[in-house]
Structure formats: structure tokens, C-alpha cells
KOLLO-25044 format. One record per residue (C-alpha): residue number from 1; residue in one letter; x, y, z. Coordinates in steps of 0.001 Angstrom, whole numbers, always signed. Example, Ala and Ser with C-alpha at 12.3 -4.5 7.8 and 13.67 -1.06 7.14 Angstrom:
@i 1	aa a	east +12300	north -4500	up +7800 .
@i 2	aa s	east +13670	north -1060	up +7140 .
//
This chain:
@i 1	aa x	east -171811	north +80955	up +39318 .
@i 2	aa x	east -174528	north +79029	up +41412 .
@i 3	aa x	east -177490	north +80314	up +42386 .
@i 4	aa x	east -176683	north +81819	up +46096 .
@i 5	aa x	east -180009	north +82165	up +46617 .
@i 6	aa x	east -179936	north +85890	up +45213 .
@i 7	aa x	east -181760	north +85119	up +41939 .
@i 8	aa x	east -183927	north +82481	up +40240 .
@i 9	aa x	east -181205	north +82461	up +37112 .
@i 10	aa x	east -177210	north +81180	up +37506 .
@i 11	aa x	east -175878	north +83755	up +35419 .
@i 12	aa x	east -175172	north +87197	up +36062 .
@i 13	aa x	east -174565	north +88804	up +32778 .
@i 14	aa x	east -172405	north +92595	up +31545 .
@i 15	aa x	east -174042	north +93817	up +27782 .
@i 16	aa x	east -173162	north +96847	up +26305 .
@i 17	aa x	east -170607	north +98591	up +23913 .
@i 18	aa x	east -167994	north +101275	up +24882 .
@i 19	aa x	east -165838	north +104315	up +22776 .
@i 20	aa x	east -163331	north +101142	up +21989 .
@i 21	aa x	east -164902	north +99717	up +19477 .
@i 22	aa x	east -168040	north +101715	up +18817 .
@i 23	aa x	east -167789	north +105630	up +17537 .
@i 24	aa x	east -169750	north +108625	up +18251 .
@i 25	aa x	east -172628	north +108043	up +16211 .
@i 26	aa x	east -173117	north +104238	up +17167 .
@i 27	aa x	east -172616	north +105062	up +20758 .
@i 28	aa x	east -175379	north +107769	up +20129 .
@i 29	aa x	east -177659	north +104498	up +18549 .
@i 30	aa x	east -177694	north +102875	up +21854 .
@i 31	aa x	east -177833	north +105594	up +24426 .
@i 32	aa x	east -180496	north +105537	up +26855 .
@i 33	aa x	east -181903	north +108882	up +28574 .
@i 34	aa x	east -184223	north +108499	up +31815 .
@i 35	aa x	east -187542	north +107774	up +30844 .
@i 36	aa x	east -185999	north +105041	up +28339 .
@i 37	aa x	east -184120	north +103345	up +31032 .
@i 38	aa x	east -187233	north +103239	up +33261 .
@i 39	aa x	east -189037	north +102140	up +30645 .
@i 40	aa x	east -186527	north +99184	up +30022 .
@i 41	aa x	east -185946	north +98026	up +33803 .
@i 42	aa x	east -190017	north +97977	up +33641 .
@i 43	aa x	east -189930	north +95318	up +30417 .
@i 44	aa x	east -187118	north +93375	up +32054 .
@i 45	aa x	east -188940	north +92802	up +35130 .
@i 46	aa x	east -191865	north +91489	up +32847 .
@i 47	aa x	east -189606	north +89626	up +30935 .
@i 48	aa x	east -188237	north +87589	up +33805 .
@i 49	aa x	east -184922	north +89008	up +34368 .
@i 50	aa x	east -184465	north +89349	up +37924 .
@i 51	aa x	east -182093	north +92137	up +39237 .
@i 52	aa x	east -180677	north +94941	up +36730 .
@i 53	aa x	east -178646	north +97946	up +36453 .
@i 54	aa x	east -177917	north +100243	up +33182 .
@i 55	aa x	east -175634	north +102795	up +32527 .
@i 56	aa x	east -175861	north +105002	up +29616 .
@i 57	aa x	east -172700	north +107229	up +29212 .
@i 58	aa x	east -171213	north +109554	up +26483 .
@i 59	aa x	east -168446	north +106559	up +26482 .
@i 60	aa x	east -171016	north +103696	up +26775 .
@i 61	aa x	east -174457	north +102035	up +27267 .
@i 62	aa x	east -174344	north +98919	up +29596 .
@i 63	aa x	east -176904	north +96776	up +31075 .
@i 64	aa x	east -176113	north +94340	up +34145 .
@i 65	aa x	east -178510	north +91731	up +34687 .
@i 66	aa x	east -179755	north +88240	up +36218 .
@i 67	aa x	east -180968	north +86602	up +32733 .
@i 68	aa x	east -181354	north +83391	up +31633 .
@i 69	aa x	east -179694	north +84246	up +28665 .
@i 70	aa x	east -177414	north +87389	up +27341 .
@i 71	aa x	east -179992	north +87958	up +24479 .
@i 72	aa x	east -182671	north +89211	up +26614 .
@i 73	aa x	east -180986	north +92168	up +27409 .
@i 74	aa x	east -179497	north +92937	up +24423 .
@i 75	aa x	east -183025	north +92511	up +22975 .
@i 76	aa x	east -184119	north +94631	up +25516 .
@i 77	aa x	east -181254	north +97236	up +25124 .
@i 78	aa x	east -182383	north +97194	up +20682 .
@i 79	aa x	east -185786	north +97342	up +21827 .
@i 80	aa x	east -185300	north +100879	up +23722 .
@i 81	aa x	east -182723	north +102633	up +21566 .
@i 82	aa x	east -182113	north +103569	up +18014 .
@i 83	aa x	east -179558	north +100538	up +17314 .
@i 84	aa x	east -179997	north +97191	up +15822 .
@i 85	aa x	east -178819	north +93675	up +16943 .
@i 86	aa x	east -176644	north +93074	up +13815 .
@i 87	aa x	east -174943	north +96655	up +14557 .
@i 88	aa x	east -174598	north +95663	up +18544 .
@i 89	aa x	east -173008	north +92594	up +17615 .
@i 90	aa x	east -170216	north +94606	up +15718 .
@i 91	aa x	east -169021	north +96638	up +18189 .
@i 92	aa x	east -170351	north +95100	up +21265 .
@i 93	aa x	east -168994	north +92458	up +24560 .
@i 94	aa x	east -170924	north +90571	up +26747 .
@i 95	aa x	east -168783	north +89032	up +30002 .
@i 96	aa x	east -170736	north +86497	up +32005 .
@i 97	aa x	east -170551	north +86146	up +36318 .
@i 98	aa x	east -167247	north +86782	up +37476 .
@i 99	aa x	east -165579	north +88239	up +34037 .
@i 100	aa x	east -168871	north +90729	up +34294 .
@i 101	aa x	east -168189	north +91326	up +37787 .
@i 102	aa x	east -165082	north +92318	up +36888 .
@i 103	aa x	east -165878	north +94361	up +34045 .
@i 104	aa x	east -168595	north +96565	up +36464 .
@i 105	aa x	east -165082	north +97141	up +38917 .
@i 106	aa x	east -162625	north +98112	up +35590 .
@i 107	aa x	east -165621	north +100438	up +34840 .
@i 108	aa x	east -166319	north +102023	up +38146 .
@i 109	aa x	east -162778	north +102581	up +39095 .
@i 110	aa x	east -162145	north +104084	up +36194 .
@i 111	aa x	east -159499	north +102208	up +34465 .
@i 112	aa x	east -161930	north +101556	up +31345 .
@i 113	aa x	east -162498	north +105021	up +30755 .
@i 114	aa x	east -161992	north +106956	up +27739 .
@i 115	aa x	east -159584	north +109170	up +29659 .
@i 116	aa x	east -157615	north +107077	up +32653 .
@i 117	aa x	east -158543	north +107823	up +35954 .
@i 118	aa x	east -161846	north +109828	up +35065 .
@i 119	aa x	east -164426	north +108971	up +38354 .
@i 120	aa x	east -167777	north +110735	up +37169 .
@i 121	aa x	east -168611	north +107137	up +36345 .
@i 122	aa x	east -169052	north +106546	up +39953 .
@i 123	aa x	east -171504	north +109156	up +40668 .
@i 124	aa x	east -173567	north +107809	up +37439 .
@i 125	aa x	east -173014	north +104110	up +38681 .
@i 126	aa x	east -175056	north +105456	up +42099 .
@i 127	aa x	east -177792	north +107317	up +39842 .
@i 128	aa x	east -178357	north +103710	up +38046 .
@i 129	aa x	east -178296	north +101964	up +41385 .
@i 130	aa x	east -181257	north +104657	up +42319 .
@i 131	aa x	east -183307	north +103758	up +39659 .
@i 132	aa x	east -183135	north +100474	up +39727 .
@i 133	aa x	east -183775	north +100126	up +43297 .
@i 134	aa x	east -186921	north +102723	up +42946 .
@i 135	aa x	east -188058	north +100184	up +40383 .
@i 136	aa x	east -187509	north +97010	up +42858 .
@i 137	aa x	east -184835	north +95555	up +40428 .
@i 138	aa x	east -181755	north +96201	up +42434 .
@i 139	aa x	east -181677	north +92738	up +44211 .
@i 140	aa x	east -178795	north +91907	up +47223 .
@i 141	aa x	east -175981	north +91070	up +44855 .
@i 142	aa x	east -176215	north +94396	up +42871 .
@i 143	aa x	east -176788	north +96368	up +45563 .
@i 144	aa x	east -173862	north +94769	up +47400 .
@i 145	aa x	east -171686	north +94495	up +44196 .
@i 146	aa x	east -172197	north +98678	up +43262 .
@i 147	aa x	east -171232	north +99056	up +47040 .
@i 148	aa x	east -168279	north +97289	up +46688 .
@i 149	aa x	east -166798	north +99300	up +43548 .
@i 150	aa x	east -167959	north +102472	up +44979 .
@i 151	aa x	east -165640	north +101238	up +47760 .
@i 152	aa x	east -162586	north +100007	up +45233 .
@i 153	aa x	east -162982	north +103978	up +43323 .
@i 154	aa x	east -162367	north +105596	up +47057 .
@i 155	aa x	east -159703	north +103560	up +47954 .
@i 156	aa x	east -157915	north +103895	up +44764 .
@i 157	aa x	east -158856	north +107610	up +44594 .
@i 158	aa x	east -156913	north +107968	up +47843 .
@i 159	aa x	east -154421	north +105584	up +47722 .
@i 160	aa x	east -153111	north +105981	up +44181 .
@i 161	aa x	east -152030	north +109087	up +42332 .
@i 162	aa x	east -154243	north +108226	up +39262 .
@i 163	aa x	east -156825	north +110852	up +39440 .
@i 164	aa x	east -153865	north +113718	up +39864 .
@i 165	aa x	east -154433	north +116008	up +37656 .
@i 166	aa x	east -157781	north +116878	up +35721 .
@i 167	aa x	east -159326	north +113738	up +34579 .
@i 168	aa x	east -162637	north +114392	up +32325 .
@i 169	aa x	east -164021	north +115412	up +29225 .
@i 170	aa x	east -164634	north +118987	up +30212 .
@i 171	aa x	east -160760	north +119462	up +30898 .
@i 172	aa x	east -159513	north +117737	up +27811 .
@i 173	aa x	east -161733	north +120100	up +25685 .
@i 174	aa x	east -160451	north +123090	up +27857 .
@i 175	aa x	east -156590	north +121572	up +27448 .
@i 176	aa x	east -157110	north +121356	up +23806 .
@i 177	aa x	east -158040	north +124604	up +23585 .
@i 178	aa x	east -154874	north +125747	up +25516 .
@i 179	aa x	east -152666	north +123910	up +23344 .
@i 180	aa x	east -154109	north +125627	up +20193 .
@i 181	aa x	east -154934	north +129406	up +21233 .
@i 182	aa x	east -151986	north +131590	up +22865 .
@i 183	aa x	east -154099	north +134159	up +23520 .
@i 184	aa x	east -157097	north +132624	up +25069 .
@i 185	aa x	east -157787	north +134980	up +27696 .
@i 186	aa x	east -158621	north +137258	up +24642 .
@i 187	aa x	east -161062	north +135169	up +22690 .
@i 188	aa x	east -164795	north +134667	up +22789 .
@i 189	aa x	east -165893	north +131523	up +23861 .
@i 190	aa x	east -169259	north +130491	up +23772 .
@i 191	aa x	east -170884	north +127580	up +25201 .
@i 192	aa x	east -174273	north +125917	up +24503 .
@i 193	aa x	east -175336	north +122999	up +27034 .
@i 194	aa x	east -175422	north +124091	up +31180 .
@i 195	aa x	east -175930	north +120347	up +31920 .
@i 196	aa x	east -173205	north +118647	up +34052 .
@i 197	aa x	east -170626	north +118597	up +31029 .
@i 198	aa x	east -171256	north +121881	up +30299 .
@i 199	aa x	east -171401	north +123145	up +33904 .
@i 200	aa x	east -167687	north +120959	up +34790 .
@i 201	aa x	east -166177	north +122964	up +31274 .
@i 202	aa x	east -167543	north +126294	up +32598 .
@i 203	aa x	east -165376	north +125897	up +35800 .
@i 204	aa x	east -162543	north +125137	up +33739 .
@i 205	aa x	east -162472	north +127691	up +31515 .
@i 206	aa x	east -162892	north +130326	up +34015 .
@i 207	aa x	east -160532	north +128555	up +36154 .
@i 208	aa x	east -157560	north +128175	up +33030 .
@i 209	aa x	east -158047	north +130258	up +30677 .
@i 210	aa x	east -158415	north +133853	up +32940 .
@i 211	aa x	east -161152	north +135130	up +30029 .
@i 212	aa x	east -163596	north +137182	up +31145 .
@i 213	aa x	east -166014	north +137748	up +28275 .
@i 214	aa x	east -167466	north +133574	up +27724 .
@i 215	aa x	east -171061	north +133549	up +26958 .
@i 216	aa x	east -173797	north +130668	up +28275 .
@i 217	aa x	east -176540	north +129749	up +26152 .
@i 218	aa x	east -179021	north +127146	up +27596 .
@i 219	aa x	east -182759	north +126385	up +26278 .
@i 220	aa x	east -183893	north +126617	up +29620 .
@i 221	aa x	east -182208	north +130222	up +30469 .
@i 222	aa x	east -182382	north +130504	up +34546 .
@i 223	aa x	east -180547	north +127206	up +34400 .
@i 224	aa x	east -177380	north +129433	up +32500 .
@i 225	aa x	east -178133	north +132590	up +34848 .
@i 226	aa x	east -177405	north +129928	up +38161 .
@i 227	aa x	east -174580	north +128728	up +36133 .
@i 228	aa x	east -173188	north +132634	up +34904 .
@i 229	aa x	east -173589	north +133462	up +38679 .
@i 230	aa x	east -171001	north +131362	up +40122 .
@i 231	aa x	east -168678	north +132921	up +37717 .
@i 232	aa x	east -169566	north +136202	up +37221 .
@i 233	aa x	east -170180	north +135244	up +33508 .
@i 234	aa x	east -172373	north +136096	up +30089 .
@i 235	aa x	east -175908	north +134910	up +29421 .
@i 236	aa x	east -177609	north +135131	up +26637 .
@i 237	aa x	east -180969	north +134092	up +25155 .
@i 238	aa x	east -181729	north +131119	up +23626 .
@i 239	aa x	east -182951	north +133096	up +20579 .
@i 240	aa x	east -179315	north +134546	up +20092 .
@i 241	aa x	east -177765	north +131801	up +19702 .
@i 242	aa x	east -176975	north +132345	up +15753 .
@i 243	aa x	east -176054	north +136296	up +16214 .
@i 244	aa x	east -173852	north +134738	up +18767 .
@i 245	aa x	east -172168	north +131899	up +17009 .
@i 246	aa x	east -171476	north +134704	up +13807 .
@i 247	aa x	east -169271	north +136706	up +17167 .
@i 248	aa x	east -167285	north +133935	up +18375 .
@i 249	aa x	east -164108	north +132311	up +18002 .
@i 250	aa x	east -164991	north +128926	up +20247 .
@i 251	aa x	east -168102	north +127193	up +20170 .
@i 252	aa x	east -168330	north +124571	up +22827 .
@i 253	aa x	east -171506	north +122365	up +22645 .
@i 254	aa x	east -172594	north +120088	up +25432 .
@i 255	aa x	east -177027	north +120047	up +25196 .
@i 256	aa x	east -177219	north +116559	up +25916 .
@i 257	aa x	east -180010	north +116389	up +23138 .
@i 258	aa x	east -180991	north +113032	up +21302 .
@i 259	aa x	east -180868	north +115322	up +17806 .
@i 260	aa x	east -178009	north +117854	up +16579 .
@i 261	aa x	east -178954	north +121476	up +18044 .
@i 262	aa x	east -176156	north +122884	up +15716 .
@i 263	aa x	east -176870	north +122811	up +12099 .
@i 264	aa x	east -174961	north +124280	up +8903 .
@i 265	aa x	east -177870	north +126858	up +8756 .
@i 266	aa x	east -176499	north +128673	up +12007 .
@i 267	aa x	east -173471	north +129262	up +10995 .
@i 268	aa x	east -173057	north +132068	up +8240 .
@i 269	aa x	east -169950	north +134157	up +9247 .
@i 270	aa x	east -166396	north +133568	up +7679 .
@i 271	aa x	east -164657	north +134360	up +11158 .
@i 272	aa x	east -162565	north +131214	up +11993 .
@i 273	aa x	east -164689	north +128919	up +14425 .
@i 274	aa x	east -163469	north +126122	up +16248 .
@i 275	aa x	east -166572	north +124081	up +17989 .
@i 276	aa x	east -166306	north +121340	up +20142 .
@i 277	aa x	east -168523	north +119009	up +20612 .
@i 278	aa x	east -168811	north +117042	up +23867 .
@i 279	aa x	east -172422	north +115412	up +23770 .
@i 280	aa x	east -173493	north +111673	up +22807 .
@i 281	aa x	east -174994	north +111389	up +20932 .
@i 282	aa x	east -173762	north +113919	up +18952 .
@i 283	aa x	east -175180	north +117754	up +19146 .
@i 284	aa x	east -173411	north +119062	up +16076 .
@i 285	aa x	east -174423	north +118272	up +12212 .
@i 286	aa x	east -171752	north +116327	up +10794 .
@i 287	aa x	east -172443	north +118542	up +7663 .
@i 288	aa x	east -170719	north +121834	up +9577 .
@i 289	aa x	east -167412	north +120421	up +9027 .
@i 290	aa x	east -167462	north +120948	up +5624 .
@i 291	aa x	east -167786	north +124817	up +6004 .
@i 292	aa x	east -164120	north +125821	up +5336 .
@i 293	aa x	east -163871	north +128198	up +8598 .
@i 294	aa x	east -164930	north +125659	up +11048 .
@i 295	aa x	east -162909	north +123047	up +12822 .
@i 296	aa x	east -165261	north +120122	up +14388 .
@i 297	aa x	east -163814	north +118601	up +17180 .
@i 298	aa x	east -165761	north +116000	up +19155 .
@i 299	aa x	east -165272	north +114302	up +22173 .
@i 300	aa x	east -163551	north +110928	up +20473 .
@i 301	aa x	east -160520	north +113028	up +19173 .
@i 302	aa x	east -160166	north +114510	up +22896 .
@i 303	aa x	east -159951	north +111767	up +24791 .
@i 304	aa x	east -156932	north +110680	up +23111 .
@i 305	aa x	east -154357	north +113273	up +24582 .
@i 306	aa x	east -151538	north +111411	up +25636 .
@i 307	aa x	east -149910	north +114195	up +27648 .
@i 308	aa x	east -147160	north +113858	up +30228 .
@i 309	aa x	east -150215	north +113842	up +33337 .
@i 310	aa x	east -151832	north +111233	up +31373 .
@i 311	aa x	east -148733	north +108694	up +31000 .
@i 312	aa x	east -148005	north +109483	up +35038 .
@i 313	aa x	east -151336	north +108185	up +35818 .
@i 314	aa x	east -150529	north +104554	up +33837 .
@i 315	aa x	east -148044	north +103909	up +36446 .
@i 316	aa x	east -150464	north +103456	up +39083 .
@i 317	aa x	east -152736	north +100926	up +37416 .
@i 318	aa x	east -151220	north +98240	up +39137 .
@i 319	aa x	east -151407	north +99359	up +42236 .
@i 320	aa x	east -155527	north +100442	up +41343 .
@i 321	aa x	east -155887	north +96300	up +40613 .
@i 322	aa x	east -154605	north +95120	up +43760 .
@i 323	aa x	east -156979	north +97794	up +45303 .
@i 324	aa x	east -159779	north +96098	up +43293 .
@i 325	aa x	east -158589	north +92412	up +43843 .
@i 326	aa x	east -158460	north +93072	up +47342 .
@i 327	aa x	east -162099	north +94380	up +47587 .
@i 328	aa x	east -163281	north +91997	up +45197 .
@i 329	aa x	east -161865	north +89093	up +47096 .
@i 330	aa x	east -164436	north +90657	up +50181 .
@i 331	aa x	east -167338	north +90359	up +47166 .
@i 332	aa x	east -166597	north +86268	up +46490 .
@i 333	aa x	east -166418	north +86041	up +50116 .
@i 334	aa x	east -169497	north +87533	up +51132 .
@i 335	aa x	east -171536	north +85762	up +47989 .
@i 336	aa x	east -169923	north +82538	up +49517 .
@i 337	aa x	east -171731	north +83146	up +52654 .
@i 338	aa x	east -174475	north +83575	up +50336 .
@i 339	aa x	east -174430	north +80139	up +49400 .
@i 340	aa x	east -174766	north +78460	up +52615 .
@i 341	aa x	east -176705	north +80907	up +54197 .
@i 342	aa x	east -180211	north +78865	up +53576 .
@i 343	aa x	east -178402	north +75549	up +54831 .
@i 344	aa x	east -177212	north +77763	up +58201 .
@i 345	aa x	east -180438	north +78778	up +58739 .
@i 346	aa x	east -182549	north +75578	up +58113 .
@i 347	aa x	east -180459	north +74354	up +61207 .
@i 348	aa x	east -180852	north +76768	up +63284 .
@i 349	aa x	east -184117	north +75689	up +62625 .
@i 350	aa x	east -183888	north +72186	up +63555 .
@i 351	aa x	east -181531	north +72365	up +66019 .
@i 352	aa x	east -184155	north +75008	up +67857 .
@i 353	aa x	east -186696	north +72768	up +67034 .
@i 354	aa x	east -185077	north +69309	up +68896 .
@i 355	aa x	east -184417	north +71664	up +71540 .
@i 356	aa x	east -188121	north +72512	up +72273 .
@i 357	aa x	east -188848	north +69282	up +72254 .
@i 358	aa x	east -186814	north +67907	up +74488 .
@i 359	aa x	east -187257	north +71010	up +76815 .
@i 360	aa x	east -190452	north +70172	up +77033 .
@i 361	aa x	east -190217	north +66677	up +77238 .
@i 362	aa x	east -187576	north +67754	up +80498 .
@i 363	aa x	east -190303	north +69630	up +81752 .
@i 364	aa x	east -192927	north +67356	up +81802 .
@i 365	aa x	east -190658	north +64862	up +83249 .
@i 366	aa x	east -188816	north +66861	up +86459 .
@i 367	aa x	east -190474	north +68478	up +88628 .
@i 368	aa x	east -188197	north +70900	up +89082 .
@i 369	aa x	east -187069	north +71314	up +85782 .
@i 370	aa x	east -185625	north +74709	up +85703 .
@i 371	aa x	east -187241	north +76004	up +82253 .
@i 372	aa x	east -185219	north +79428	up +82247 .
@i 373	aa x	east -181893	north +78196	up +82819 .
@i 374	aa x	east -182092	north +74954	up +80300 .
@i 375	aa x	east -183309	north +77753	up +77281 .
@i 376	aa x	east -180255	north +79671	up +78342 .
@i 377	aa x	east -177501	north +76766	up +78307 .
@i 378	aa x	east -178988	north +75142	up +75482 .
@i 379	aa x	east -179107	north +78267	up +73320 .
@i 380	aa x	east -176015	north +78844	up +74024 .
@i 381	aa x	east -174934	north +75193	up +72710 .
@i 382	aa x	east -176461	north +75621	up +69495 .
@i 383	aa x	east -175080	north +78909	up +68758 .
@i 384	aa x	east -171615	north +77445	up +69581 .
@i 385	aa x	east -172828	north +74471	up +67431 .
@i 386	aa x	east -173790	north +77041	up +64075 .
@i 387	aa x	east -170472	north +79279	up +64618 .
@i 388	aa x	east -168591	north +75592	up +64138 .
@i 389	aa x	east -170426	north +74668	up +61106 .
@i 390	aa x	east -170211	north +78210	up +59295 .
@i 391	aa x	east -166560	north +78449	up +60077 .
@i 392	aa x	east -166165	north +75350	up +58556 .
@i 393	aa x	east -167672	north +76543	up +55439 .
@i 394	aa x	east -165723	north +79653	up +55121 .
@i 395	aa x	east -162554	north +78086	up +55651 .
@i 396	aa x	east -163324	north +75043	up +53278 .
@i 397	aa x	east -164592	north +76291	up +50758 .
@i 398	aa x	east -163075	north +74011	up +47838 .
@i 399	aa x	east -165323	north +71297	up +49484 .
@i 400	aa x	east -168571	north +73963	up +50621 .
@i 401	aa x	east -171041	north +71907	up +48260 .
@i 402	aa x	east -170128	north +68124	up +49623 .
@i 403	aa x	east -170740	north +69578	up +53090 .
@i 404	aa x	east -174044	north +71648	up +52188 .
@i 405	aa x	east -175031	north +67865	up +50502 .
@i 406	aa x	east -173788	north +66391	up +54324 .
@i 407	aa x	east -175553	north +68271	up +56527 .
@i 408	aa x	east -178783	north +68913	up +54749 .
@i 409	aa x	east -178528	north +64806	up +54586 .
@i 410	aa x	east -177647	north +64284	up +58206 .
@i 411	aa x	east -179889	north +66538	up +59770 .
@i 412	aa x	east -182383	north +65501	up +57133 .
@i 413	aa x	east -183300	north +69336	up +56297 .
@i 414	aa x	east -185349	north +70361	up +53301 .
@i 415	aa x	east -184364	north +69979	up +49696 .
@i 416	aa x	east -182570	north +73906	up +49801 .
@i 417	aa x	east -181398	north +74169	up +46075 .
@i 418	aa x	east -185071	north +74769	up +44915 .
//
């Protein structure tokens, strides 16, 4: 990919790892939280890499970047985290101009998440946009290529049938629990996390299971009272949390914490427990599995249901791609014009600047040179003049760089490419 005048470096550049090759506690290596990705955008902009976007996901940690090679970022990426190069380069793809473009639409539109047809990647793809744009890194093409799969996710959203049905994390925990308790409406759920997981579960549990005695535990308690409120539910202190566990029969964990907030120590009852864990990394000691009462279930093993809604949804992939080739074919276009923008405008230049000569030439010449109408006609005549040469290099665009070369030559304009 050339240059098009959006960034000093050719290469536009997709890093990161994903839940296909890289499990819970790798994923958890690499995952970024705020004031780590801020911290990294702020490096790569000292660093030289010119435009960037990260997204850190319980599925996956990706950085998009201008670079001049793939290494800075994943330097930058080992730099910030927990994880180390040798373990990245395990488990980890990098995709390079239009296979990362690409990538960023699978991504955003949801085909390349852990559970088909999940968009809460879009609304985290806008978050990373934010920041990076706060920061000054979000430069033309990633502003206009985030746009554009924000676009492909509506279209597909609407047009397609592959988001029917429930399509996240917080319903596949809430399914499995259907599938494995007949009388759910009787037992006593408790959940430990209000974040946006936790909050998306709460809805549906209230909304599938018809129990009316789940319990919310967050650190931060008013955040769990504005949470309880919607559903008329439980909240208890954070100090409970261990009386609380001994009392329940479904322990649903979603802190979003870098360290595990459930150890082997808080559990001391013989009750039967099953506790799922939905946070990356992960919130729950791996150790608590081996108590002989508790089943661990974390999000990995969810993710894989392969229910009836979920093989419906695989029929509409295709149509999702031709969504995505469509809008993607508006991209190229657009960073086409890109290209020859500079040339189109170095014209304009010229051609504005013969014409102000020669007005004035006209001018000195007639006396009575009408000023007002020659600016008007001529104006018009190089307007006419640019729409014939940008058509040109719309239409033609197997041939766009011998006719850049041409008319930069003929109309002896600047060197451009610099």
C-alpha cells in the first residue's frame, strides 16, 4: 500500500492474538486496561508510529498501526502487558495493509468472534477510536477505516439474521446454566462483577430464569444498588461476600480485575457450587477447581455452544461478506482518491496561478478588460478542467501512477511523493 499521503510509513499493520490460538491465561498476559493503553499510544507516538488504534477484549488484544515495521508494536504491546515476545509469537498473527484491513472488518462485524454474530465489539472498536483520537493518533485512514466497519456491523445487523437470537458472553453463561439446572427459578445465584459483563448477565438472568432471590456483590457497592434497582434485586456488601458464597448454588464472577478476586480460601462450604467465570484475565484461582463441590466454568468452555440459534446464524455469513466487500470496496475507493489528491490540488494551484497571470496581463493590456466576468468564465474552465482529470483517475485506476508521473511532468508541478 503506497503512501496516500495519510502517513509517513507504507504499511499499515494488524498485531495481536485472539481466543483461537491463545487461552484464558495468555489472553490475560496481554490484556491492556485504560491507563495501559494510554500509556502505550503515548510511547508509540514517541516511537514514530504514526496513527494507532488498540483493542483489548476478553477474546483479544490488538493493536492497529502505521509502523515501519510489525515489531514496534508488538514491542510496544510486550512492553505494556504481562506477556513476552517468544510467548506472542506462539499464539499470535500479524496481517499487513489490506489483509489487516480486512482483519479490523472480520473483527468489527463480528464474524471473528468467539461467539458468531456477537456486536459489543463495535461499541469497544468506538471507545478505542476515542482514545486514540484524544491522544492525536487517530489519523484520516483510521478514523475513516473504524467508520467504515461501524457502517459494514449496521448493515449486516439489519440486513442479515446473524445477530437473531442472544449473541454474547453474558447469555451463553445464562444458557448454560439453563441447560444444567431445571429448577433455576429456585436457586441462589450470586454474582460478583456489576461492570458491563456483569450488568448484560444480570438482565439475563432476571429476564430467563424468572428467580427472584439473585444477589449483587460489587467492591464499589452503589454501583450494585443502581444495578439491583433496575431489577428489583439483592445487594449485599462487599464484606459478605464469603458468608455469601457458603449460601449459594451459582457463583457468577465478572470483576474485570487484573488478579483472581476468588480464591480457595473463600470457599469453605460442601454445598454443590457451580461458578462461572466470565473475566480476562481470569478472576477465579485456578486452584478452586480442585475443591470436589465446585464446578469452574470459564468463559472459553462457553463460547463453544453449538446450539441450533448458533448453526442458523452460519448461514448468513455469506451474505455478512458481501455486506463487507461492498463497503470495503467504498474504503479502496476513497484511499484511491487519497492518492491523487496532492497531484489534484497542486493544479488547481497552477492552473489558478496561469490564470492570474494572464488576467492581469488582460488587464493591463484592454482597457476595458472586464476583470469580474474573465475570473468568472475562467474559473469556471478550470474547474471543468480538474473534474476531467480526477474522473480520469477514478476510472483508470490500473494506470493512476503513470498519469500522477504525466501530469506532475507536464504541468511541471512539485516533486509530490516526498
Amino acid at each position: 500500500m503506497k503512501n496516500y499521503h495519510i502517513s509517513k510509513h507504507n504499511s499499515f499493520y494488524a498485531i495481536g492474538l485472539s481466543y483461537q490460538k491463545a487461552d484464558a491465561d495468555i489472553r490475560g498476559n496481554f490484556s491492556l486496561n485504560e491507563e495501559q493503553k494510554k500509556n502505550l499510544i503515548n510511547d508509540a507516538k514517541n516511537d514514530g508510529v504514526d496513527g494507532i488504534l488498540i483493542t483489548s477484549t476478553c477474546n483479544r488484544t490488538e493493536i492497529y498501526g502505521f509502523a515501519q515495521h510489525p515489531f514496534q508494536l508488538i514491542k510496544l504491546l510486550c512492553q505494556h502487558t504481562n506477556g513476552t515476545v517468544e510467548e506472542f509469537e506462539k499464539v499470535a498473527y500479524v496481517y499487513k495493509n489490506q489483509e489487516a484491513i480486512s482483519h479490523l472488518f472480520k473483527v468489527g462485524t463480528g464474524l471473528d468472534s468467539q461467539i458468531l454474530g456477537d456486536f459489543e465489539i463495535i461499541s469497544q472498536l468506538k471507545h478505542a477510536f476515542n482514545i486514540s483520537k484524544n491522544l492525536s493518533m487517530a489519523n484520516p485512514f483510521i478514523e475513516r477505516l473504524v467508520n467504515s466497519v461501524i457502517q459494514a456491523s449496521k448493515r449486516i445487523k439489519n440486513e442479515t439474521e446473524i445477530s437473531s437470537g442472544a449473541t454474547s458472553v453474558s447469555f451463553a453463561s445464562v444458557q448454560y446454566i439453563l441447560n444444567r439446572y431445571k429448577n433455576v427459578s429456585n436457586a441462589k445465584i450470586l454474582l460478583f462483577g456489576t461492570g458491563k459483563i456483569g450488568r448484560n448477565t444480570c438482565e439475563n438472568l432476571v429476564k430467563h430464569t424468572k428467580n427472584n432471590h439473585i444477589t449483587l456483590i460489587n467492591r464499589t457497592k452503589d454501583k450494585a444498588v443502581k444495578v439491583a434497582g433496575k431489577f428489583d434485586l439483592i445487594v449485599k456488601d462487599h464484606a459478605d461476600l464469603q458468608s455469601e458464597i457458603r449460601d449459594t448454588d451459582i457463583l457468577i464472577v465478572a470483576t474485570g480485575a487484573q488478579n483472581p478476586t476468588i480464591s480457595k480460601e473463600l470457599i469453605y462450604s460442601d454445598k454443590k457450587l457451580l461458578i462461572l467465570d466470565l473475566s480476562i484475565p481470569k478472576n477465579v484461582a485456578n486452584d478452586v477447581a480442585d475443591l470436589e463441590n465446585v464446578q469452574l466454568i470459564h468463559l472459553d468452555h462457553l463460547s463453544q455452544m453449538t446450539d441450533a440459534t448458533l448453526e442458523k446464524r452460519k448461514t448468513f455469513i455469506p451474505q455478512a461478506e458481501e455486506i463487507i466487500e461492498e463497503v470495503k470496496k467504498d474504503f479502496n475507493a476513497w484511499l484511491e482518491t487519497r492518492k491523487f489528491a496532492p497531484t489534484i490540488k497542486a493544479l488547481k494551484h497552477k492552473l489558478r496561478h496561469m490564470k492570474d497571470e494572464e488576467l492581469d496581463f488582460q488587464s493591463r493590456k484592454l482597457n476595458d478588460f472586464n476583470n469580474e466576468h474573465a475570473e468568472i468564465v475562467s474559473n469556471r474552465i478550470i474547474q471543468k478542467i480538474m473534474n476531467q482529470f480526477a474522473s480520469h483517475l477514478k476510472q483508470d485506476s490500473d494506470s493512476t501512477d503513470e498519469s500522477l508521473a504525466l501530469i506532475q511532468k507536464v504541468f511541471q508541478l512539485e516533486d509530490l511523493s516526498k
